[in-house]
N, CA, C and O atoms as CSV, one atom per row, in Angstrom:
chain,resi,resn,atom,element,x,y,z
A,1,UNK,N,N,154.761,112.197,-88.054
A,1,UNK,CA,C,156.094,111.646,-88.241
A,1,UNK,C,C,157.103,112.419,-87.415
A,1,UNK,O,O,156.927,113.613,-87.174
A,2,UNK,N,N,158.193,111.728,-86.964
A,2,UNK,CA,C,158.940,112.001,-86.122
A,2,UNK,C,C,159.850,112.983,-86.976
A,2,UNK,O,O,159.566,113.011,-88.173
A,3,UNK,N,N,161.010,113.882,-86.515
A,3,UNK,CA,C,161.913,114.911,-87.216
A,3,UNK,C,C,162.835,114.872,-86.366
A,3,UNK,O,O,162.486,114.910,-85.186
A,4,UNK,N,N,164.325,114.782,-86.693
A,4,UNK,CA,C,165.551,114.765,-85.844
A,4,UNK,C,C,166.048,115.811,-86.544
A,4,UNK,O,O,166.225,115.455,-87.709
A,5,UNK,N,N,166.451,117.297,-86.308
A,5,UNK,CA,C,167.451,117.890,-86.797
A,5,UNK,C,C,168.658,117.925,-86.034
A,5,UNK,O,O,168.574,117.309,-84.971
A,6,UNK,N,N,169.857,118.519,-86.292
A,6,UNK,CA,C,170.741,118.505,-85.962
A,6,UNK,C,C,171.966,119.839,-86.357
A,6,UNK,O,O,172.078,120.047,-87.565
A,7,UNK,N,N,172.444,120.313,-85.854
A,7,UNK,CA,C,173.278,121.565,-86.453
A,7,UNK,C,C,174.560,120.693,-85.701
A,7,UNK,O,O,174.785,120.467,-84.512
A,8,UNK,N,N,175.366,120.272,-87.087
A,8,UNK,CA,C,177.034,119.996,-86.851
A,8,UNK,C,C,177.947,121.218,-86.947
A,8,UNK,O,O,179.145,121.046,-87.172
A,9,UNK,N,N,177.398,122.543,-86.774
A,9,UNK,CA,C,178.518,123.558,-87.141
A,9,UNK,C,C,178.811,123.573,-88.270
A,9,UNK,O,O,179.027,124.752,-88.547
A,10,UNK,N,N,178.957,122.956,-89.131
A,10,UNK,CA,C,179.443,123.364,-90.811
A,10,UNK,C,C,180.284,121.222,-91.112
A,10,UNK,O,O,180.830,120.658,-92.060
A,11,UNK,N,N,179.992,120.907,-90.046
A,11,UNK,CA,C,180.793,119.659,-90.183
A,11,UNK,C,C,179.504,118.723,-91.136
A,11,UNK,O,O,178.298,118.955,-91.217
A,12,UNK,N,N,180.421,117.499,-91.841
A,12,UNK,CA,C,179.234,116.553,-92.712
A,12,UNK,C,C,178.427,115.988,-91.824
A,12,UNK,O,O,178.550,115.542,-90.684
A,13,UNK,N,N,177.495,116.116,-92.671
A,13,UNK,CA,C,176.036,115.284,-91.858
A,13,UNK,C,C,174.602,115.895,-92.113
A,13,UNK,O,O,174.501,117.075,-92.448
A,14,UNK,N,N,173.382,115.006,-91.936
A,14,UNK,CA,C,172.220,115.368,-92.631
A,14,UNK,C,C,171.440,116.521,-91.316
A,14,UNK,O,O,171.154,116.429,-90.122
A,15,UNK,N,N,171.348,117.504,-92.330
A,15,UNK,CA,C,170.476,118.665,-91.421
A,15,UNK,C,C,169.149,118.147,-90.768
A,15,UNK,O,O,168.967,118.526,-89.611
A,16,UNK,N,N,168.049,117.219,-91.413
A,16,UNK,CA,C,167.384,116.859,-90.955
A,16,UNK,C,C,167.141,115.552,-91.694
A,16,UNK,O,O,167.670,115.283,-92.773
A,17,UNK,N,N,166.076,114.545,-90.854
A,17,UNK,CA,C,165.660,113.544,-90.995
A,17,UNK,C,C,164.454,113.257,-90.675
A,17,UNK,O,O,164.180,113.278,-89.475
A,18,UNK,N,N,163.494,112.941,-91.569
A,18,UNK,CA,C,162.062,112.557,-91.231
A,18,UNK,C,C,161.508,111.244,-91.469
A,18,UNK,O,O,161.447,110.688,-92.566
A,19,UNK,N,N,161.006,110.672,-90.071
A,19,UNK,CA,C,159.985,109.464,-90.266
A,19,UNK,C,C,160.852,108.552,-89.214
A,19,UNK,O,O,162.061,108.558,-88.982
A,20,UNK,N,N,159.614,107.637,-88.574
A,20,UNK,CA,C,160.195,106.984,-87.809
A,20,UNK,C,C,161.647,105.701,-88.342
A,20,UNK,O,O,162.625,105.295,-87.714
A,21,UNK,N,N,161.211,105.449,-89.560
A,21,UNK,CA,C,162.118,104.986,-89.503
A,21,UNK,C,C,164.022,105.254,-90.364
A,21,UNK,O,O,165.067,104.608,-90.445
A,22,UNK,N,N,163.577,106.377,-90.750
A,22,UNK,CA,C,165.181,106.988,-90.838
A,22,UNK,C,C,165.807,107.684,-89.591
A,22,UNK,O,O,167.007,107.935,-89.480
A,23,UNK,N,N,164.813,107.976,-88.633
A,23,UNK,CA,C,165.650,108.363,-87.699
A,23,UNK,C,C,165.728,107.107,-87.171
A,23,UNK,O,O,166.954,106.997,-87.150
A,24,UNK,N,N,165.242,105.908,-86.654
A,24,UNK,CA,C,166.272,104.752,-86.023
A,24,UNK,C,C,166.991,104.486,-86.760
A,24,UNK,O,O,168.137,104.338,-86.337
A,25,UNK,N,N,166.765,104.289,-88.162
A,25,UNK,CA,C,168.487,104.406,-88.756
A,25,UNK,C,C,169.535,104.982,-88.387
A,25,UNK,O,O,170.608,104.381,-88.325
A,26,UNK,N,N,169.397,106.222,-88.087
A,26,UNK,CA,C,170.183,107.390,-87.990
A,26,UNK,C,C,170.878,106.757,-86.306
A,26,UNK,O,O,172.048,106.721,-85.925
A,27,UNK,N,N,169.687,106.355,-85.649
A,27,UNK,CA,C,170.447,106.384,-84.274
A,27,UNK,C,C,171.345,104.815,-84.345
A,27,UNK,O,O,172.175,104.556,-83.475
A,28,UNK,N,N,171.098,104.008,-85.300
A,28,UNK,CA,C,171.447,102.279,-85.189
A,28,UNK,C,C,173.650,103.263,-86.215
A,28,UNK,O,O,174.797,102.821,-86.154
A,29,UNK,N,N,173.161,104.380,-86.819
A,29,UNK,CA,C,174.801,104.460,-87.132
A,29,UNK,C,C,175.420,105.007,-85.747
A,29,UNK,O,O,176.568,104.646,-85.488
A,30,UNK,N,N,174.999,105.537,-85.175
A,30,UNK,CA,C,175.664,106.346,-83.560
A,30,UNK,C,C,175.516,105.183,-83.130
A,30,UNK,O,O,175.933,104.582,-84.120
A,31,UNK,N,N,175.178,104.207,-82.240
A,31,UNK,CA,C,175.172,102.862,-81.508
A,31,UNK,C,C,176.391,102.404,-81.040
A,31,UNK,O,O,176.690,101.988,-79.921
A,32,UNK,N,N,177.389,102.601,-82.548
A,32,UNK,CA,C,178.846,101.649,-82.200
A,32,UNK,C,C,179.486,102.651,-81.739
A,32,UNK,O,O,180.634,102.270,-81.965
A,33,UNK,N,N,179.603,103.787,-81.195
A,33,UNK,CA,C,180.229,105.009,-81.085
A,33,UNK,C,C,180.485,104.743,-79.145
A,33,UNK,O,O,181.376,105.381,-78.585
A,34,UNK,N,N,179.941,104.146,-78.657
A,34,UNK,CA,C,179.699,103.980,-77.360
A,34,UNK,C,C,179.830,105.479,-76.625
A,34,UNK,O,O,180.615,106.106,-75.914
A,35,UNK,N,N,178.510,105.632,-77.289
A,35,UNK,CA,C,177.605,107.494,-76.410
A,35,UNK,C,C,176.945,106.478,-75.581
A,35,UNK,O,O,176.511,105.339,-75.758
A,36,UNK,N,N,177.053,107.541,-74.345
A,36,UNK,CA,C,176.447,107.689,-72.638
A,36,UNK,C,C,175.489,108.993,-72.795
A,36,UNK,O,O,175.975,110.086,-73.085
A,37,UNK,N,N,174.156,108.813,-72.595
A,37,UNK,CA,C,173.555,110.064,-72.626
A,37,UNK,C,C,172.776,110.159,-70.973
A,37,UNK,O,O,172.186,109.271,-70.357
A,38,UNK,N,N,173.036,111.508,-70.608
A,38,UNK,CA,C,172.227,111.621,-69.481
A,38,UNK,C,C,171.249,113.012,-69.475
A,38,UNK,O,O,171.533,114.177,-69.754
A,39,UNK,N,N,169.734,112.268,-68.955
A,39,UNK,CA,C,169.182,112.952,-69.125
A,39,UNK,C,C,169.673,114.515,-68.478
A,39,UNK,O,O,170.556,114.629,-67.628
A,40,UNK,N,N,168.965,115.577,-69.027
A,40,UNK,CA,C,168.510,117.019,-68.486
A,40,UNK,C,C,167.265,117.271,-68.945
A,40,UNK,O,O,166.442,116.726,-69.681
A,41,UNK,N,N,167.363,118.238,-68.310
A,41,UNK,CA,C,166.590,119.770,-69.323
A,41,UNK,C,C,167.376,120.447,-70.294
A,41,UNK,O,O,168.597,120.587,-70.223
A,42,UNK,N,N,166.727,120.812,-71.096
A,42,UNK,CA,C,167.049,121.810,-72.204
A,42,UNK,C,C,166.288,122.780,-72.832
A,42,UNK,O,O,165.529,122.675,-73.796
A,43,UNK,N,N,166.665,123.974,-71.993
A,43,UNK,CA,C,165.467,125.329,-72.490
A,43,UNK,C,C,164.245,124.932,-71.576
A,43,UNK,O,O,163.237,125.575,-71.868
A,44,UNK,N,N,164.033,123.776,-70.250
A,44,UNK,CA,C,162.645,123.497,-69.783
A,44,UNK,C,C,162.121,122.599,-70.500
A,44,UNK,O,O,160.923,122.331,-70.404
A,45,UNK,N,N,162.857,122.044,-71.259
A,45,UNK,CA,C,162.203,120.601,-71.977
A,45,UNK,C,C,163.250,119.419,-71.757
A,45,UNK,O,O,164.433,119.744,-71.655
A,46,UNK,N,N,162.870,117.931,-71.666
A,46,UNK,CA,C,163.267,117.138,-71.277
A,46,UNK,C,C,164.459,116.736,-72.834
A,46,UNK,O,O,164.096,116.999,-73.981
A,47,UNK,N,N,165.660,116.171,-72.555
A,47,UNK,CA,C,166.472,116.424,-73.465
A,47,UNK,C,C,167.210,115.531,-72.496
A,47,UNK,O,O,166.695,114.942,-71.545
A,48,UNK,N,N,168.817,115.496,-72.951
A,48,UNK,CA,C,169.653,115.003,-73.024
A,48,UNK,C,C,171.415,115.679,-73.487
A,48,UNK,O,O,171.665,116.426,-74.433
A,49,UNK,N,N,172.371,115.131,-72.503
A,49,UNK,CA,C,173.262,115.365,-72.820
A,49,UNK,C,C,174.274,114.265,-73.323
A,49,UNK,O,O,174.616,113.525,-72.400
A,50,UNK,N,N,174.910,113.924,-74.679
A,50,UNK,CA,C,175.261,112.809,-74.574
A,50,UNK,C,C,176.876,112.730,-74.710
A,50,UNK,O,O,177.414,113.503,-75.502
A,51,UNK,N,N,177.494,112.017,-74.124
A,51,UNK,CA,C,179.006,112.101,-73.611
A,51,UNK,C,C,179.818,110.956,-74.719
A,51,UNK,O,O,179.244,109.942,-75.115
A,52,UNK,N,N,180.880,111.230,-75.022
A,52,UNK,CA,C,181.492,110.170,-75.890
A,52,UNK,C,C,182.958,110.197,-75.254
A,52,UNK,O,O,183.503,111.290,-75.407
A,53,UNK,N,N,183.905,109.009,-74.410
A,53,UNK,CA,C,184.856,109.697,-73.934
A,53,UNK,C,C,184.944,110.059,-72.548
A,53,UNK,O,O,185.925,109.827,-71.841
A,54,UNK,N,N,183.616,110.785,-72.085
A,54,UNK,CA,C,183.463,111.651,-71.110
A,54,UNK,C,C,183.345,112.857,-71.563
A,54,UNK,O,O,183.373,113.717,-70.683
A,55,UNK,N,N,183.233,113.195,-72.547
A,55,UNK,CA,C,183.413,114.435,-73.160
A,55,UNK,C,C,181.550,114.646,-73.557
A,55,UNK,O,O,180.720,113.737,-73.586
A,56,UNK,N,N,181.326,116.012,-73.803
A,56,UNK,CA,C,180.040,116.045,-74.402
A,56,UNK,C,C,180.445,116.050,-76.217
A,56,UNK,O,O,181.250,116.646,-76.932
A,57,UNK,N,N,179.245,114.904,-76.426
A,57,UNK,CA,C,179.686,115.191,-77.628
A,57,UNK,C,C,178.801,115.660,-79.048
A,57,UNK,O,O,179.011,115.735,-80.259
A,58,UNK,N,N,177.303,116.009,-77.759
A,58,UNK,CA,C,176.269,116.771,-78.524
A,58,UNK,C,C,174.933,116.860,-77.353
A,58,UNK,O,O,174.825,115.883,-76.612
A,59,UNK,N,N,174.268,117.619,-77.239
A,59,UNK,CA,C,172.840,118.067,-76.233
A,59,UNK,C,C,171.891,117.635,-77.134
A,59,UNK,O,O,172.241,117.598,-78.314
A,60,UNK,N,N,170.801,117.310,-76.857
A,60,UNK,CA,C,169.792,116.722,-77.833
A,60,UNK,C,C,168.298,117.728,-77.140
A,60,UNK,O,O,168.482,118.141,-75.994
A,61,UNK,N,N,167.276,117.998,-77.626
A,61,UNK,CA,C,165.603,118.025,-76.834
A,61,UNK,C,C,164.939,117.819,-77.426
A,61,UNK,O,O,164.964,117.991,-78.645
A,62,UNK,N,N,164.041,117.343,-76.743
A,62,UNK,CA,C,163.053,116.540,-77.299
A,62,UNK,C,C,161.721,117.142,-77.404
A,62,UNK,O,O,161.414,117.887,-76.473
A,63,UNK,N,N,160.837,116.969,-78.373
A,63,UNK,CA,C,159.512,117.650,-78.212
A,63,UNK,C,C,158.665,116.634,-77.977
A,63,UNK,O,O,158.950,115.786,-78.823
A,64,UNK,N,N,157.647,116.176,-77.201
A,64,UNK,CA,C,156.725,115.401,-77.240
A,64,UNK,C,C,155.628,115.701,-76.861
A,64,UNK,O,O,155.365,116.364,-75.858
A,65,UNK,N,N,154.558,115.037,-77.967
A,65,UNK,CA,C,153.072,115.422,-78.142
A,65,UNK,C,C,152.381,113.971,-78.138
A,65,UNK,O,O,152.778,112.978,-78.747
A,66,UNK,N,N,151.026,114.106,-77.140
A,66,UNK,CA,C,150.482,113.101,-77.037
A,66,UNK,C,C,151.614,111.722,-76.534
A,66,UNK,O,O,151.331,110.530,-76.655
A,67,UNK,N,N,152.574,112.129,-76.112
A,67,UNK,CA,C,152.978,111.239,-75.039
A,67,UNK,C,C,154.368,110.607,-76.037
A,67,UNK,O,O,155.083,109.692,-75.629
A,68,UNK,N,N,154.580,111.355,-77.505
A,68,UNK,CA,C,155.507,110.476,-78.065
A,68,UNK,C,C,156.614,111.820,-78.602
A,68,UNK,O,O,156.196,112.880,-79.066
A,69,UNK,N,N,157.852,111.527,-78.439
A,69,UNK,CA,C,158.345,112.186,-78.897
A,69,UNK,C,C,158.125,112.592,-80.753
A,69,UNK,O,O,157.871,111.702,-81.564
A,70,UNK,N,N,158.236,113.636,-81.036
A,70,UNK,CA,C,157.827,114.146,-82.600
A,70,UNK,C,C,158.851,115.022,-83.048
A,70,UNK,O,O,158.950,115.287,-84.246
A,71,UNK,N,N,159.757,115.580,-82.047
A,71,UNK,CA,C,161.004,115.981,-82.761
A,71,UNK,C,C,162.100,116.028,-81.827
A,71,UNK,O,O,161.993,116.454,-80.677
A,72,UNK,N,N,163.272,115.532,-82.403
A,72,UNK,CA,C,164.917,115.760,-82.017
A,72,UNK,C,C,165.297,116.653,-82.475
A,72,UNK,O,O,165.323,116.742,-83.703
A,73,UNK,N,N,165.810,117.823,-81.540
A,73,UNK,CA,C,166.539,118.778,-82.374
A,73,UNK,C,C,168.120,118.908,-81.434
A,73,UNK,O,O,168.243,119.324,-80.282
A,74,UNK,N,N,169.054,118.474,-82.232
A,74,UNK,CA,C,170.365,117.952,-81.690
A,74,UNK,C,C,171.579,119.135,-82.105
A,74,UNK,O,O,171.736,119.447,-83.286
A,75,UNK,N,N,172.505,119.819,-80.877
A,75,UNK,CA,C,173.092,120.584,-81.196
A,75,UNK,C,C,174.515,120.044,-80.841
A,75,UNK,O,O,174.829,120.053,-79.651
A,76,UNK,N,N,175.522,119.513,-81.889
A,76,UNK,CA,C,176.265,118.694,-82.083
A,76,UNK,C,C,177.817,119.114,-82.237
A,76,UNK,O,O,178.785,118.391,-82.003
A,77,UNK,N,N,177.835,121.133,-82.916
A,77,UNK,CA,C,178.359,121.896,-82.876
A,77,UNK,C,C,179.638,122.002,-81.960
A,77,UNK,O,O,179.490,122.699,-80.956
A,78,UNK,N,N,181.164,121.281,-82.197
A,78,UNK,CA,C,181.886,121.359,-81.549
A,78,UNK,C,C,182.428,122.834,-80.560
A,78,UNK,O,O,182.865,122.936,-79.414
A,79,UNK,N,N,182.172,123.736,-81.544
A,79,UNK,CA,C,182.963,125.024,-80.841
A,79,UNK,C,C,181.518,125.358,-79.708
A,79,UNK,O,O,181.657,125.388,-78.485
A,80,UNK,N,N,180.361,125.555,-80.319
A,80,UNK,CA,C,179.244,125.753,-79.711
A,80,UNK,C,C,179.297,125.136,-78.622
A,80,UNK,O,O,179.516,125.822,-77.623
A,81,UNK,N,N,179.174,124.121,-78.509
A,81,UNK,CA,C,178.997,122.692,-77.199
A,81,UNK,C,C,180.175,123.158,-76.004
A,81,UNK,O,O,180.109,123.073,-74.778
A,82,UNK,N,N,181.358,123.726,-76.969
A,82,UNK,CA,C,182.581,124.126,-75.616
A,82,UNK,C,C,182.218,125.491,-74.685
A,82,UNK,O,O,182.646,125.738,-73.558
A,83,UNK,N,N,181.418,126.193,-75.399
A,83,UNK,CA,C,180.411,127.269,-74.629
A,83,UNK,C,C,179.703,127.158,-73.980
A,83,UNK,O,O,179.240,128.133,-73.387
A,84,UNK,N,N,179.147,125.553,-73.715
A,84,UNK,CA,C,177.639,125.674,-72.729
A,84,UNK,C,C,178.354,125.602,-71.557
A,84,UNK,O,O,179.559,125.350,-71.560
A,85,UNK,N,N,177.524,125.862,-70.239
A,85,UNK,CA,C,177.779,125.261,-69.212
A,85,UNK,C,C,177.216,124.011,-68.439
A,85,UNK,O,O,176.157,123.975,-67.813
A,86,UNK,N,N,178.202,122.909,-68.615
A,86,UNK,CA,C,177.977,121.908,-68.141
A,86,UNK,C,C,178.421,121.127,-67.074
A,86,UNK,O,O,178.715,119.936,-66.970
A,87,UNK,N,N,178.394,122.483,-65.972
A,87,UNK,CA,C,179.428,122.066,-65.355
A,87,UNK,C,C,178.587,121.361,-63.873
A,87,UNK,O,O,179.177,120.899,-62.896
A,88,UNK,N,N,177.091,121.443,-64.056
A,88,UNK,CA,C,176.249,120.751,-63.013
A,88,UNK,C,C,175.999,119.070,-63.522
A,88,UNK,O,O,175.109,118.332,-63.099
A,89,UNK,N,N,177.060,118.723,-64.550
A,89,UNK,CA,C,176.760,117.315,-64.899
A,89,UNK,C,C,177.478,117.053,-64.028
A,89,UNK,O,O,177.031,116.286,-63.175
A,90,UNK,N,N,178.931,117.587,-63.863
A,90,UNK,CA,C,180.125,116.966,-63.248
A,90,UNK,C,C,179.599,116.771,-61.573
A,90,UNK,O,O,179.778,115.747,-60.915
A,91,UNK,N,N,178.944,117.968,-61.109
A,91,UNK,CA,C,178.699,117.924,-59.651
A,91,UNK,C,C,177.806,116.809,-59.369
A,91,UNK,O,O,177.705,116.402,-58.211
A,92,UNK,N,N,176.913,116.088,-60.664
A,92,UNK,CA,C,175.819,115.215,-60.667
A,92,UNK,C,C,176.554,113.847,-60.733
A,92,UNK,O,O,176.040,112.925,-60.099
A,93,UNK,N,N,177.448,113.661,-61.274
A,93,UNK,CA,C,178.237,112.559,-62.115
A,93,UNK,C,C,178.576,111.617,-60.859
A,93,UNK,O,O,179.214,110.577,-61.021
């Protein structure tokens, strides 16, 4: 079974989620939000940065085994997220 965690910084929202189908739940409530995600790396694993705005508005990576992803672990963390450097999206963009 699939696992999406997520660290919001202290903000509401579920720490984790298991099974394929609560996490497409989870992603069918983000949908109307109109997130742009573009791929990266993250840590050397294939992941995602996803933009709301133009803004980042959380990094995601992905683990995948046997060819399917098996966990999201999503760092969503406003103050955190203003620390990364993301500044090779813009040169990519």
């Amino acid at each position: 079974d699939v696992v999406l965690r997520a660290d919001w910084g202290g903000a509401p929202g579920l720490p984790e989620v298991r099974g394929a189908n609560a996490v497409l739940a989870q992603a069918k409530a983000y949908s109307g939000l109109g997130l742009i995600m573009r791929p990266v790396l993250v840590n050397g694993v294939p992941g995602g940065v996803i933009l709301r705005d133009g803004e980042p508005f959380s990094v995601v990576a992905f683990t995948v085994r046997d060819g399917k992803i098996v966990r999201l672990d999503f760092l969503a963390d406003p103050a955190r997220l203003r620390e990364l450097d993301l500044t090779a999206l813009d040169e990519a963009g």
